[in-house]
Structure formats: C-alpha cells, structure tokens
C-alpha positions in Angstrom: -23.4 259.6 214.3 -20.7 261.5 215.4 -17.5 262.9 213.4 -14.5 264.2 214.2 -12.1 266.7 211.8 -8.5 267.5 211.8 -9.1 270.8 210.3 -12.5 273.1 210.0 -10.9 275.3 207.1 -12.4 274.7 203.6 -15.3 273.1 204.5 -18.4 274.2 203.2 -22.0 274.7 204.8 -22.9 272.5 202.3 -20.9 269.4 203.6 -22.9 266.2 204.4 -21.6 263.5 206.2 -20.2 260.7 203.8 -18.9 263.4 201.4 -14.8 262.9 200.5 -12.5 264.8 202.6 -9.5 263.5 203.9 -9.3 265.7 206.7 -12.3 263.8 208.2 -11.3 261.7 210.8 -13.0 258.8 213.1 -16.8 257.0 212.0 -14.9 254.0 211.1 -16.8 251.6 214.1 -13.1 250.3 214.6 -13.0 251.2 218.5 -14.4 248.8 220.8 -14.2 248.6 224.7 -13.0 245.7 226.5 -14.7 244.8 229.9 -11.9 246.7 232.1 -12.5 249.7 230.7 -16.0 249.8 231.3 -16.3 248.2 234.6 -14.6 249.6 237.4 -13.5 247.0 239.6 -13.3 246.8 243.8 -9.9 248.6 244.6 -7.5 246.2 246.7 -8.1 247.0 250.7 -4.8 248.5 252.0 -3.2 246.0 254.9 -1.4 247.0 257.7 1.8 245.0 258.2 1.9 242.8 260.3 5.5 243.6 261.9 4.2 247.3 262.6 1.2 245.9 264.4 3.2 243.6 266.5 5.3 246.3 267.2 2.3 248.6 268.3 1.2 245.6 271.0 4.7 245.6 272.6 5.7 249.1 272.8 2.5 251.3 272.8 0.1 251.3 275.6 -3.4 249.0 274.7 -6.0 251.5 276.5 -4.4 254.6 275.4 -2.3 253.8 272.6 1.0 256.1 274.0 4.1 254.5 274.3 4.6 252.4 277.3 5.8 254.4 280.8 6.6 253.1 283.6 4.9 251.4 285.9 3.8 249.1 283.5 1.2 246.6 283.9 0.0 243.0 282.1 -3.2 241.7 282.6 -4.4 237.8 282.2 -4.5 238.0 278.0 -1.3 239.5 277.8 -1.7 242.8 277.2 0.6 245.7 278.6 -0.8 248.8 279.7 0.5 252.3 281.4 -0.2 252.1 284.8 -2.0 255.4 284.9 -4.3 254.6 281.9 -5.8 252.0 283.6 -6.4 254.0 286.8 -8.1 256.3 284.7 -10.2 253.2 282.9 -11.5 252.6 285.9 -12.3 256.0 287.4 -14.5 257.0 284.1 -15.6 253.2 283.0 -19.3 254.4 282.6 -18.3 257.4 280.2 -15.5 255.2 277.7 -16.5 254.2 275.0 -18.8 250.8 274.6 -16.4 248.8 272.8 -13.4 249.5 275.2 -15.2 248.8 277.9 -16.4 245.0 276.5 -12.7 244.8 275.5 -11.8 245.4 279.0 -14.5 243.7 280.8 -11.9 241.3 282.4 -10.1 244.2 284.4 -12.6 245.1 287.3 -9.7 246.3 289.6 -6.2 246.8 289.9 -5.8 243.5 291.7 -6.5 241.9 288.3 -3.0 243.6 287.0 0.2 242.6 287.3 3.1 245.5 287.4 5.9 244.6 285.2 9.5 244.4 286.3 10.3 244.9 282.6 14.2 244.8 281.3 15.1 248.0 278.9 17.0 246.8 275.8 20.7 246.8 275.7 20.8 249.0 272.1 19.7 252.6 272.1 17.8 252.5 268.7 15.5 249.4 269.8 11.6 250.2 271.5 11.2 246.5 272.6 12.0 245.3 276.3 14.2 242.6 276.5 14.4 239.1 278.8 17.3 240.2 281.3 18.4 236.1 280.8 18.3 235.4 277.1 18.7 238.7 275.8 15.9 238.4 273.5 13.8 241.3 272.4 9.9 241.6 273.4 8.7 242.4 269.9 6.1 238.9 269.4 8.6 237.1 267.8 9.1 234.7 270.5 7.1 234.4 273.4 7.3 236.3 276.9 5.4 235.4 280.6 5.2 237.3 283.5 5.9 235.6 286.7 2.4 236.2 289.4 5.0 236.6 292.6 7.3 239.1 291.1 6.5 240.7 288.5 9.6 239.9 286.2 9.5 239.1 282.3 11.0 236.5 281.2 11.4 234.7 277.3 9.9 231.2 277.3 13.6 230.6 276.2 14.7 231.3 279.6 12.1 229.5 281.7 12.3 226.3 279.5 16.4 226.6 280.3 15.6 226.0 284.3 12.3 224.0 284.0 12.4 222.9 287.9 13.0 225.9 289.3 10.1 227.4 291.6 12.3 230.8 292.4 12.3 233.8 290.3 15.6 233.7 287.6 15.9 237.3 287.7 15.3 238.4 291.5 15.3 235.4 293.4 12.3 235.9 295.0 9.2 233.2 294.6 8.3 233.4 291.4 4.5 232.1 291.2 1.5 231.9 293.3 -0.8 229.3 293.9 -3.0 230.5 290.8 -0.6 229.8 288.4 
C-alpha cells in the first residue's frame, strides 16, 4: 500500500498508516485505468499521396529516380526513363540490384525503347510535358500514348479527335508500325 503526502513536516516516526492527518493524500482505490491507457495500440501507417506519387512517375526518371533529361525514352508498360540510365542498366545488369533487374526484365536492349518526342509545358512553374494538340498536361490524370513510328506523345484526347487517321498529328510522318 502506497501513500502519498502533501507535506512531510509534523509528522512523527511514530505515524502508521490509517492514522488522521489531512495532509495525507491518495489510498482512496478511486483511480482506475481504462483499456487505452494500458494497451498501446498499432500507430496508423503514414501514406504517401497519391498526387505526389503520380507526379514522381511522370517527371522523375523510373531507373534512377532524377528528373527526366533528354533523350527520353518509354518502354511497352509505359514507363519513361533517361536515356543514359538505361544505357547504364544495361552495361552493369549483372551487378544492379535483384529486384530492379526482375522489374526490368522486359528491357533486354535498346530496340525495346521508344525515344520520346515529348512537348515541354507552355507555363514555367509546371514539371509535367504536355500533348502539343490538346494542351493537356502529362501528370496521370488523363491518359498519354506514344506513337511506334515517331516517337510523339500525344493525350488520348487528341487521338480519339482524328480516329481514322494513320499519319502522325504532330509531325506528319507515319505514325505506327505494324506492331501496334
């Protein structure tokens, strides 16, 4: 039994608990925990937002993770790249680490890339690329393809605007190959 005292003066070596003073304070029983204070819970998991991850996809390199530099390259998933990180993938596939290299399984040369004739935005304080037709930004919002003959970028906005058309919109120049 514990107890607890406002003051220690006048208090005899005599004293036993359950004698009167009214400095004595506490050993009343009246405190009792409830659950949360005795269990600790699982803290919430911090998530990323989903904007800034979308963001990271369209303006940051997927191999390397530094912005995007021209030339700029897509490969079959949709994923850009800096030219020069892949190049570098390549050379040292044996030595990067396991779980790139499964990630990247489906690059085995350059001929599996596509270089990106990509549009810069019109405003200054804007990262994304835009569609050089619709003027929309390249930020996962709406959805982008890159033509197989040229190279360009364009929104799905713009290709569904000249469905029949078998040149490129931007450059004039065939736009797909036989594999697409």
């Amino acid at each position: 039994m514990l107890c607890f005292f406002n003051s220690v003066k006048n208090i005899s070596s005599d004293w036993i608990p359950g004698d009167s003073y009214s400095t004595i304070m506490g050993c009343d029983g009246g405190s009792i925990p409830r659950r949360a204070e005795m269990v600790k819970t699982k803290g919430k998991t911090e998530q990323i937002d989903d904007s800034e991850s979308l963001k990271q996809l369209w303006t940051r390199c997927y191999i390397s993770k530094e912005p995007l530099t021209r030339p700029i390259v897509a490969c079959k998933l949709g994923r850009l790249y800096n030219k020069e990180s892949v190049v570098l993938f390549l050379l040292h596939r044996r030595e990067a680490e396991e779980a790139l290299s499964t990630e990247l399984a489906h690059i085995k040369s350059l001929k599996n890339l596509i270089t990106c004739n990509l549009t810069d935005s019109k405003t200054t304080d804007s990262p994304y690329f835009t569609c050089p037709i619709t003027g929309r930004d390249m930020n996962g919002k709406s959805r982008f393809f890159v033509t197989t003959g040229c190279g360009c970028v364009l929104s799905e906005q713009a290709i569904k605007e000249f469905p029949n058309s078998k040149r490129c919109l931007v450059c004039e120049r065939e736009a797909f190959n036989e594999e697409t």
